[in-house]
C-alpha positions, -999 to +999 in steps of 0.1 A: +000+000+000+010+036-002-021+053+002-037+058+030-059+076+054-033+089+083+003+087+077+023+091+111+055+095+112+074+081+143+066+052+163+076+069+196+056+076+234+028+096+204+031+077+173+021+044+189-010+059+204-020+075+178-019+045+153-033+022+176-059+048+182-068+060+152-069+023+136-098+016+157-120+027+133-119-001+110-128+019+082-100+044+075-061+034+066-034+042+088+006+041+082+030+039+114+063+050+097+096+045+117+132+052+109+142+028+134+137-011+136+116-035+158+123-035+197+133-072+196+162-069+221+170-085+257+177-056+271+150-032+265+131-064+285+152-057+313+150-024+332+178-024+346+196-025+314+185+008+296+222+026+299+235-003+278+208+008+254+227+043+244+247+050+215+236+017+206+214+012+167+182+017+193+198+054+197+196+083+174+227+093+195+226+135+190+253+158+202+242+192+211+265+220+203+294+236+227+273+253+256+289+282+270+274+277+306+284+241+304+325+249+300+324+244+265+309+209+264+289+196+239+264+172+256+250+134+244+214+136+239+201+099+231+167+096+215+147+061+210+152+051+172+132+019+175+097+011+178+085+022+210+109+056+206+123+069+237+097+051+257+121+022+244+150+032+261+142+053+290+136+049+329+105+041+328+091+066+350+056+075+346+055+105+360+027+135+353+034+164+366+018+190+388-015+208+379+004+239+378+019+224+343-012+219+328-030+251+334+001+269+322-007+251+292-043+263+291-034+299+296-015+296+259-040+266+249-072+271+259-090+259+289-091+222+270-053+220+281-061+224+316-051+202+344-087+190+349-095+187+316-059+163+302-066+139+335-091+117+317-063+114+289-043+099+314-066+081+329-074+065+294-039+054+291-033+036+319-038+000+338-029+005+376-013-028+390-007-013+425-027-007+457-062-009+448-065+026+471-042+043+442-075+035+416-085+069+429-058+084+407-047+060+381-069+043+357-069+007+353-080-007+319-056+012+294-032-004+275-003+008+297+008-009+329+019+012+356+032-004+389+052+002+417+090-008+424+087-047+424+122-055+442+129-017+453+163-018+474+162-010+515+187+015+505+157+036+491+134+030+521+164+046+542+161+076+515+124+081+519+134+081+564+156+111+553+133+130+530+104+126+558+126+133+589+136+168+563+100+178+564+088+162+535+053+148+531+054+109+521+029+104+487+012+067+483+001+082+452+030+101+433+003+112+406-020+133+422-028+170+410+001+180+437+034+159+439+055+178+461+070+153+485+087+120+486+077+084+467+081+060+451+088+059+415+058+046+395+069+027+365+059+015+329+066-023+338+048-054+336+058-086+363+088-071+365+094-062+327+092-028+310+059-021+294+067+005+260+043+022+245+050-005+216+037-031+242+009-014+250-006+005+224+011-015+187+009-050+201-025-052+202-031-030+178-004-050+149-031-069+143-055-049+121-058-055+087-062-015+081-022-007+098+007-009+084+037-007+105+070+004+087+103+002+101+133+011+084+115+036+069+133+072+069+109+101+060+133+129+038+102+153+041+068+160+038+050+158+002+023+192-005-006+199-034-002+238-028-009+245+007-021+210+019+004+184+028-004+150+014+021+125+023+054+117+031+085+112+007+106+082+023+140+073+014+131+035+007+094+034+001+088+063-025+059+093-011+036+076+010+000+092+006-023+107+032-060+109+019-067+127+050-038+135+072+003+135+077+009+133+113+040+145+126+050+119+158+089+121+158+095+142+190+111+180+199+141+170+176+121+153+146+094+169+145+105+206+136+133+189+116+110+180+087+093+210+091+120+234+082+135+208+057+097+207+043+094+250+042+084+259+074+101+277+097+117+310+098+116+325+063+154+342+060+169+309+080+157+288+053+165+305+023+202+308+038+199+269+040+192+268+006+154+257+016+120+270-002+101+288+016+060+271+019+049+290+051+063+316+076+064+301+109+092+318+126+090+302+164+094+265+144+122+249+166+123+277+191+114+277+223+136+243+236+134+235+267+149+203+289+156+191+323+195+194+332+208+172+356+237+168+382+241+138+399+251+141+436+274+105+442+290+089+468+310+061+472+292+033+496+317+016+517+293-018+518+284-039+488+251-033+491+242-013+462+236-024+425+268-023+416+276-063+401+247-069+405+244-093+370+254-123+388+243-154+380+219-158+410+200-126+398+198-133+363+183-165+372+158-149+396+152-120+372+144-146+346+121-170+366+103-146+387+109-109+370+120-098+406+155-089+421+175-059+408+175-068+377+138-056+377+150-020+389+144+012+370+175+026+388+156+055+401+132+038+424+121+067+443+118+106+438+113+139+460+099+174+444+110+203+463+112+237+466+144+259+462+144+292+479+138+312+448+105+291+439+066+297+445+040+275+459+052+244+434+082+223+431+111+238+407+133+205+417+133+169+415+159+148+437+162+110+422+174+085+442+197+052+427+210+032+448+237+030+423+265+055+411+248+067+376+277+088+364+279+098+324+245+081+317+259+048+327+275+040+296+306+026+319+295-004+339+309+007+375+332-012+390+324+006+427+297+008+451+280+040+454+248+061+458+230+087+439+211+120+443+201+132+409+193+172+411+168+179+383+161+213+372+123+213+363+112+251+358+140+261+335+145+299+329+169+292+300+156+281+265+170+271+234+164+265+200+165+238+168+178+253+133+194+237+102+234+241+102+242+262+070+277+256+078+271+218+067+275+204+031+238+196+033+224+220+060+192+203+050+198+167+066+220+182+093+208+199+127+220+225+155+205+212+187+215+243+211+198+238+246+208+270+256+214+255+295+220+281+320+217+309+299+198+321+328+220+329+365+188+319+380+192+282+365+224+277+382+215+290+417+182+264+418+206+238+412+228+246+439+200+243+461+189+213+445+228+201+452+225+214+489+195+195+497+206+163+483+243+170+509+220+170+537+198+141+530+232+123+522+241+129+558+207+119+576+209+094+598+192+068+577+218+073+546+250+085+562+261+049+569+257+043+531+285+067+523+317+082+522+339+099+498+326+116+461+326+101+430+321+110+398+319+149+386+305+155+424+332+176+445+321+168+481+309+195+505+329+233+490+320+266+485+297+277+462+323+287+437+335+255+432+302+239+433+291+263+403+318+250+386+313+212+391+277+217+380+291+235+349+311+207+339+289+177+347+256+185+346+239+160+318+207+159+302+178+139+317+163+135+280+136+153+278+136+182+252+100+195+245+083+224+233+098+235+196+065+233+177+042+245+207+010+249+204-009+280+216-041+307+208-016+331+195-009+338+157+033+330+164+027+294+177+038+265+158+005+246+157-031+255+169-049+245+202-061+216+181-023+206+166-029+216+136+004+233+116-010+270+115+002+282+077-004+248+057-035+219+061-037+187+063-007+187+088-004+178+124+021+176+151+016+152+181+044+148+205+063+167+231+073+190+207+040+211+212+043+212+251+042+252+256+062+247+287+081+214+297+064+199+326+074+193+365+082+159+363+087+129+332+081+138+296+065+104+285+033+101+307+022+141+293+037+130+260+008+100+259-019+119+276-013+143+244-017+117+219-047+101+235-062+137+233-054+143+201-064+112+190-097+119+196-094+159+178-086+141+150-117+120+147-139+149+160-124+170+130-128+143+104-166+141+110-172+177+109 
């Protein structure tokens, strides 16, 4: 086939909703197009696993360019290039934010953005395997599995003592319109085993005579009859057609890629790359925004974390019964706090590992050691997606800038984020569990020298959003419905549109958004 109803490109957290979604309706035709390949590998099974994931054929593997906050550095940014996208690859954390996220979103959006008004989305998506008590929050017949820590390590029970004997309050439910507190971490994972959005949404779904899912199937741009995009033009598969709509599913990278390699974007940008010109839409990868990271790590003078902890006896464990630490997200348990320059919600997130997650994991360490990740969740600095005219084929090639602590602000809610984190490490309940630093972490200095450290370690924690976000206003990327303002016929659904990145994880919002959309797209091909 190559004409169909919907084409969507990416099978990501979005593009797996919405083709399962949208092929529920037995009479319209819907492609799933993927650059990457199948998730058939052993360790996107196993949660613990995901570092060993990265720069891997399951990675898109980006670079951002040389960040002058960041000494200089240009920073890893791995993507999901399989099916199931980042949800693929990633911690697993289902995580929705506060409700001050969502009706931020409705005072660009519309009211239909609100907190109140996305819950059901969520709601819709998920299958709750936890405390029956937590049904007041989560739903429980979606196609997603949600559960709590199945083998969770006393190490983070002795975290949770500190956070609560620091004044924090103790969540059962994480997911509640407020999360500031301690929990913890609910996770995508079935018996023990992570639960994709390819699990939950394609599997089923694979089935349908009226979906075809392509992988291996590179989109070069998007095809157009005048002002009205009709299909995709693929590097293998010719220009696949869309009767109705092109749907663009391939994330805040992706997504305003084809865009400005398609003629939209910032008119004078594009003609410099050698692009023509279909519709001015100036703010088309603007507006970046992602949560930096630092992780606060100490050694652990007992083997008691999950360093080594692939042996034989848990493999076999892992295997038979989907329990032991093999079954671990890594973060098992999270606090949202306040630093002294925020307002009535959270601005920080403090992760806990009991594990020494230093440069995304991509050594296997050899030591025993703990983790505090400081997450910067209200970022002040933004940054921006453009073609790179200095390249041979500034079409094909990007400039991801992040932009990261552009703003002074940024830098002095981490080192509150760090300072918090140094006295939880030395709580009662944790100090046995640690000694000297590790890592890029310094120990306990002054706060020029912590500045510094943060400068030249602080890492992504993969989740760029907002560069085609939607909004009432004339300048935004795409409509209140996610529809490409300048052009028809085109839709964006992913976390690209988020007008501001949310307090927490980028995949639960990132399905909620799909769901929703889902359903504008069949209310707009009736009327």
């Amino acid at each position: 086939m190559s004409a169909y109803d919907y084409v969507v490109v990416g099978a990501g957290s979005a593009g797996c909703v919405l083709a399962a979604r949208l092929s529920e309706d037995p009479t319209v035709r819907v492609a799933l197009v993927e650059s990457g390949g199948p998730d058939r590998k052993r360790e996107i099974r196993i949660p613990a696993a995901f570092p060993q994931l990265f720069k891997t054929p399951f990675d898109w593997d980006f670079s951002t360019v040389k960040q002058p906050a960041l000494g200089g550095r240009e920073l890893f940014w791995p993507r999901g290039h399989s099916l199931g996208g980042s949800s693929s690859i990633n911690a697993m954390m289902w995580v929705r934010g506060h409700r001050d996220d969502y009706d931020a979103w409705a005072a660009s959006a519309g009211p239909d953005w609100g907190h109140d008004a996305i819950v059901p989305y969520f709601r819709r998506a998920e299958r709750w395997s936890g405390p029956v008590g937590d049904t007041t929050v989560y739903g429980t017949e979606g196609p997603l599995h949600i559960a709590p820590p199945r083998s969770p390590s006393p190490l983070t029970a002795d975290f949770v003592t500190a956070c609560r004997d620091d004044g924090l309050t103790f969540l059962p439910e994480l997911n509640a319109p407020d999360h500031s507190g301690v929990a913890l971490t609910p996770v995508n994972q079935w018996r023990g085993r992570r639960w994709s959005a390819a699990d939950g949404y394609l599997g089923p779904a694979a089935r349908r005579a009226n979906l075809d899912i392509l992988p291996h199937t590179r989109v070069r741009a998007l095809a157009f009859d005048g002002d009205r995009a009709t299909g995709v033009q693929t590097e293998s598969s010719g220009t696949l057609t869309a009767r109705r709509e092109v749907i663009l599913s391939a994330g805040a990278i992706g997504s305003p890629h084809l865009l400005l390699r398609s003629g939209i974007g910032d008119p004078g940008e594009l003609r410099r790359a050698g692009v023509e010109v279909r519709a001015a839409s100036p703010d088309v990868g603007r507006n970046l925004q992602d949560h930096l990271s630092f992780a606060v790590t100490l050694h652990c003078p007992r083997p008691v974390t999950m360093t080594g902890a692939d042996t034989p006896v848990n493999i076999a464990r892992y295997l038979l019964t989907g329990r032991g630490p093999l079954s671990s997200n890594l973060a098992e348990a999270v606090a949202f706090v306040r630093s002294a320059a925020a307002p009535a919600a959270p601005d920080l997130e403090l992760i806990f590992a009991p594990a020494p997650f230093i440069d995304h994991g991509l050594t296997p360490p050899t030591e025993h050691g703990v983790t505090i990740g400081v997450v910067l969740l209200q970022p002040e600095s933004t940054g921006r997606i453009t073609l790179d005219t200095d390249h041979p084929d500034p079409r094909s090639a990007l400039r991801i800038d992040p932009g990261y602590l552009a703003a002074e602000t940024d830098l002095r809610r981490m080192m509150d984020g760090v300072r918090h984190a140094e006295r939880l490490f030395a709580h009662t309940a944790l100090a046995p569990h640690t000694s000297t630093p590790m890592g890029h972490y310094p120990g306990e200095v002054d706060d020029d020298r912590l500045a510094e450290a943060i400068r030249t370690g602080a890492e992504t924690l993969y989740h760029p959003v907002g560069t085609c976000r939607m909004g009432e206003d004339p300048g935004s990327v795409t409509d209140p419905r996610l529809r490409v303002r300048g052009v028809r016929g085109l839709r964006v659904v992913d976390a690209s549109v988020m007008p501001r990145i949310t307090r927490g994880h980028t995949h639960a919002p990132t399905v909620a958004i799909a769901e929703k959309a889902a359903e504008l797209i069949r209310q707009d091909a009736r009327a």
